[in-house]
C-alpha positions as CSV (number, residue, x, y, z in Angstrom):
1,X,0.0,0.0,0.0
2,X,1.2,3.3,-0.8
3,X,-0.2,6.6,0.8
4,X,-0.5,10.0,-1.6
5,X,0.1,12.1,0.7
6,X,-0.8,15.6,-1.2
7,X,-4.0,12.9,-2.9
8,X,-7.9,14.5,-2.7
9,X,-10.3,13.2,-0.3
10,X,-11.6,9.6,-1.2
11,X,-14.0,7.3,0.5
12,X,-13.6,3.6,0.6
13,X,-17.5,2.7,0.1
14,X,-17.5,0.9,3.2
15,X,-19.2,2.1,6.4
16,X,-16.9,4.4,8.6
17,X,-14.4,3.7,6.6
18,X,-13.4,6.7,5.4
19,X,-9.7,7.2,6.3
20,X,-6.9,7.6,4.4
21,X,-7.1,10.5,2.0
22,X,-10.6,11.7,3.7
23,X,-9.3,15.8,3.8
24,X,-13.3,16.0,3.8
25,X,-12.8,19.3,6.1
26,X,-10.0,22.1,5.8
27,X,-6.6,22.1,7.7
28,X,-7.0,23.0,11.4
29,X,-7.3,27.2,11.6
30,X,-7.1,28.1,14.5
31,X,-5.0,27.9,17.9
32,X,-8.4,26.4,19.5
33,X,-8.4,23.7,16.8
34,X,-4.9,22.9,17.6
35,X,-5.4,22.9,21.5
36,X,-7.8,19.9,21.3
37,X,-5.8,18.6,18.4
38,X,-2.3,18.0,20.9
39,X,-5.0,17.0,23.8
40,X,-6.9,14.7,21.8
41,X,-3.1,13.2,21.2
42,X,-1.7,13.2,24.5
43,X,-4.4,11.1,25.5
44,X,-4.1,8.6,22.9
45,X,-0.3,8.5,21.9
46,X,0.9,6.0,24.2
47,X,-1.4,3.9,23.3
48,X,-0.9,4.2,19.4
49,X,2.7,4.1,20.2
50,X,2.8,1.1,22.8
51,X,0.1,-1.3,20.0
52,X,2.8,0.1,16.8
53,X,5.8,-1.4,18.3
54,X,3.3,-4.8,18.7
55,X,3.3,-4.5,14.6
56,X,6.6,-3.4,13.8
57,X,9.0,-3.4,16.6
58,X,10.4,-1.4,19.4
59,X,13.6,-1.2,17.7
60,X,14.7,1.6,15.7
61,X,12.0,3.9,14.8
62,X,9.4,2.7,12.8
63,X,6.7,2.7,15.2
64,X,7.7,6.8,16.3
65,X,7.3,7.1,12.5
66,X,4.3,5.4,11.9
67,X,2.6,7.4,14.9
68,X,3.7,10.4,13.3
69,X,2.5,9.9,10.5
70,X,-0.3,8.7,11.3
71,X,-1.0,12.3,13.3
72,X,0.6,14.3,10.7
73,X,-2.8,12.8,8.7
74,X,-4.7,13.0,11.7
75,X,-4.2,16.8,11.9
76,X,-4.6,17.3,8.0
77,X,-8.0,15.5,9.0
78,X,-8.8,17.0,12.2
79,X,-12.1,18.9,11.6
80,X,-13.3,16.0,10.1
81,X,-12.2,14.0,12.8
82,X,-13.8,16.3,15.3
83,X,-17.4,15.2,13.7
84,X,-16.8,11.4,13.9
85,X,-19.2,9.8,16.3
86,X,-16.0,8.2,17.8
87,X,-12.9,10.5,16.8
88,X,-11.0,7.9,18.5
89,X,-12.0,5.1,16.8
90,X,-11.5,7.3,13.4
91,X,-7.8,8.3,14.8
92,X,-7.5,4.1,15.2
93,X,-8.0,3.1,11.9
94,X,-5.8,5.8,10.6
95,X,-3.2,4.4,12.7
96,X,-4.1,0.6,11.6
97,X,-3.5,1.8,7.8
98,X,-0.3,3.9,8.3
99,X,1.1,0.2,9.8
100,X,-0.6,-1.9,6.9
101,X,1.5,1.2,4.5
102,X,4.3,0.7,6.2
103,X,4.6,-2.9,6.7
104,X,3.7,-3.3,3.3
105,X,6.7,-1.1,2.0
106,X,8.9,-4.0,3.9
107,X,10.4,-6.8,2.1
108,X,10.1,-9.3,5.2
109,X,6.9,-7.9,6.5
110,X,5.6,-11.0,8.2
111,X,9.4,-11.4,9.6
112,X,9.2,-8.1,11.2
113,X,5.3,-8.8,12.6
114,X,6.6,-12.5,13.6
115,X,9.7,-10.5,15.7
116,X,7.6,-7.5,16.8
117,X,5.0,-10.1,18.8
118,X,7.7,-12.2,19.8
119,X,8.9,-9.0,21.6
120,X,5.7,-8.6,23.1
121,X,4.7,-12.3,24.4
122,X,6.2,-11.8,27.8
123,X,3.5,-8.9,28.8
124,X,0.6,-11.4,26.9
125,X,1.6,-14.2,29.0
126,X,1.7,-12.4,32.3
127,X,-1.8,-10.7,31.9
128,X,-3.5,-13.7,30.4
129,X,-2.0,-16.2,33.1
130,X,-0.1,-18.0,30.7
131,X,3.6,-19.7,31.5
132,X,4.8,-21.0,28.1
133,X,7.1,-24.5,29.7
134,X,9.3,-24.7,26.6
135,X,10.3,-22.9,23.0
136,X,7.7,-25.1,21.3
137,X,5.1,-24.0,23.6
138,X,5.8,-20.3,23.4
139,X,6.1,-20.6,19.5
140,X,2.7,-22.2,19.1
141,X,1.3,-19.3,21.6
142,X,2.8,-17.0,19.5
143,X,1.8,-18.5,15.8
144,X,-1.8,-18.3,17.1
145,X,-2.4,-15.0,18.2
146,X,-0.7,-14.3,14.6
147,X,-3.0,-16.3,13.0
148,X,-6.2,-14.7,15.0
149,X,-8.7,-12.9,12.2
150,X,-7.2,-9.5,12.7
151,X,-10.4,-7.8,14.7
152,X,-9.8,-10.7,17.5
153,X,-6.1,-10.0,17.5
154,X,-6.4,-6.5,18.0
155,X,-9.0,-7.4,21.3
156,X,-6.4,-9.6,22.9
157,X,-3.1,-7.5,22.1
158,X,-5.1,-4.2,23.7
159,X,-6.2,-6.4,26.5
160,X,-3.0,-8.5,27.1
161,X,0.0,-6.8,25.4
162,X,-1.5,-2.8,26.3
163,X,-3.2,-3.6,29.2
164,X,-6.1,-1.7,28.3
165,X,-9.8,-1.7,30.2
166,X,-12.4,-3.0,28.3
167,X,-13.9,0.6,27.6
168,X,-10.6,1.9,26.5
169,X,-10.5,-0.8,23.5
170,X,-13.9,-0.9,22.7
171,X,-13.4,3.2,22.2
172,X,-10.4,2.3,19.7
173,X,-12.1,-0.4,17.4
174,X,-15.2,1.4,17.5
175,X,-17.1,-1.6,19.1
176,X,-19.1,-2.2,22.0
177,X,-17.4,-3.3,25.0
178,X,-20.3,-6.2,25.2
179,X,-19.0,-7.0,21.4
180,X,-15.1,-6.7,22.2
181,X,-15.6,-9.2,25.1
182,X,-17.5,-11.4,22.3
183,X,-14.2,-11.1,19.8
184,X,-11.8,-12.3,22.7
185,X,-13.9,-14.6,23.8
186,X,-13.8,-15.9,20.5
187,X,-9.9,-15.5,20.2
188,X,-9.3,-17.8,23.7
189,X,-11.0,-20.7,22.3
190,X,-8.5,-20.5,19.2
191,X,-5.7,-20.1,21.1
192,X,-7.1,-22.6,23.3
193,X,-7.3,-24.7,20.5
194,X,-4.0,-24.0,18.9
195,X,-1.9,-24.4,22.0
196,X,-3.9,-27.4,23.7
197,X,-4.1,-25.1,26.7
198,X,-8.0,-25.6,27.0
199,X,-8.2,-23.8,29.9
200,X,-7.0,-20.6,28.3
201,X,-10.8,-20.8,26.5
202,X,-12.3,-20.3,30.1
203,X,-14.0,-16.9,30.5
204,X,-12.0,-15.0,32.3
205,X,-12.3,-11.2,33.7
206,X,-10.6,-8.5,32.5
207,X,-11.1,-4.8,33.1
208,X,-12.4,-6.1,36.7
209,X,-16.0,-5.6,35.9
210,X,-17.2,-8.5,33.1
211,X,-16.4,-12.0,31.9
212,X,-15.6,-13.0,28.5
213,X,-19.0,-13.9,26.8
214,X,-19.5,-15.1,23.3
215,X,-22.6,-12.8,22.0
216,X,-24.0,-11.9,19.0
217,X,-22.3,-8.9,17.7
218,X,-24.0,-5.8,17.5
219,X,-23.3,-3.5,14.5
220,X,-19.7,-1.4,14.8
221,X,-20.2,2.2,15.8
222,X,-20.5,4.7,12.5
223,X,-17.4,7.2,12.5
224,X,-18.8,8.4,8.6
225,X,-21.4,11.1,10.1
């Protein structure tokens, strides 16, 4: 994928999906614009920052250049932004296309996402309760959260590898917390199934309020308003 970064405004056709080359409003004018602009991103970055290095590594600086350039777009986008239902959840996606640019740029992408987890399966195991015995059982740990559809990888990386509260990372993918506890409830049981830890695929608690429940999902929050 390759980003035009001086393109027109576009819209993918898909609902709140409009990210990339949006520029549906004009360029932030004014210092009260810009105030809420570098609050809006003081709250977020370590989060963007902490779930990039998850993608791409913590080494060097790809993931400090994909958050700024995913905020470089952000502020570009910003009055736009402002009207989302869920400006977080439209600042998330940004941030999950600047990666797939990135990463796709790469000649060894899925060498650099295989190292960047890898990296990050220390934090997962200590907040899921998991205590990998050998190299084989780490490395089948680690080739199933890979190998998670990407919506229920995303749930158990902000819940494992962030740390996140359920609110928190139902605010970033623009879901329900009732539906995010529905994805990783979904994502145990494959891991579960993967690993032959079948006790990983009990509910469990996380954000200290509800358990893991497969339910139907409910329709994603619109950021296209």
């Amino acid at each position: 994928m390759t980003i035009d970064r001086d393109a027109p405004a576009q819209t993918s056709g898909r609902g709140g999906g409009r990210t990339m080359n949006d520029g549906g409003g004009t360029a932030p004018d004014g210092a009260r614009l810009r105030i809420t602009f570098d609050a809006f991103c003081s709250t977020h970055e370590r989060a963007w920052t902490a779930f990039a290095r998850t993608q791409v590594g913590a080494h060097g600086d790809a993931a400090a250049l994909v958050v700024r350039r995913t905020k470089d777009h952000l502020l570009h986008n910003w009055p736009l932004a402002l009207r989302q239902e869920a400006p977080a959840a439209y600042a998330w996606r940004l941030l999950k296309e600047h990666l797939a640019a990135w990463l796709a740029a790469q000649s060894e992408a899925a060498v650099l996402q295989t190292a960047a987890m890898d990296a990050a399966i220390g934090r997962f195991c200590h907040r899921a309760g998991l205590r990998p015995q050998t190299l084989s059982e780490q490395l089948a740990l680690l080739g199933a959260i890979l190998d998670l559809p990407e919506r229920q990888r995303d749930t158990v990386v902000l819940a494992y590898c962030l740390g996140l509260d359920d609110d928190q990372a139902a605010g970033y993918l623009g879901i329900t917390p009732a539906t995010l506890r529905s994805h990783r409830c979904q994502a145990r049981r494959r891991i579960a199934r993967a690993t032959g830890r079948l006790d990983f695929a009990t509910p469990g608690l996380r954000g200290g309020t509800e358990p893991d429940v497969e339910t139907e999902p409910d329709t994603e929050r619109r950021d296209d308003r």
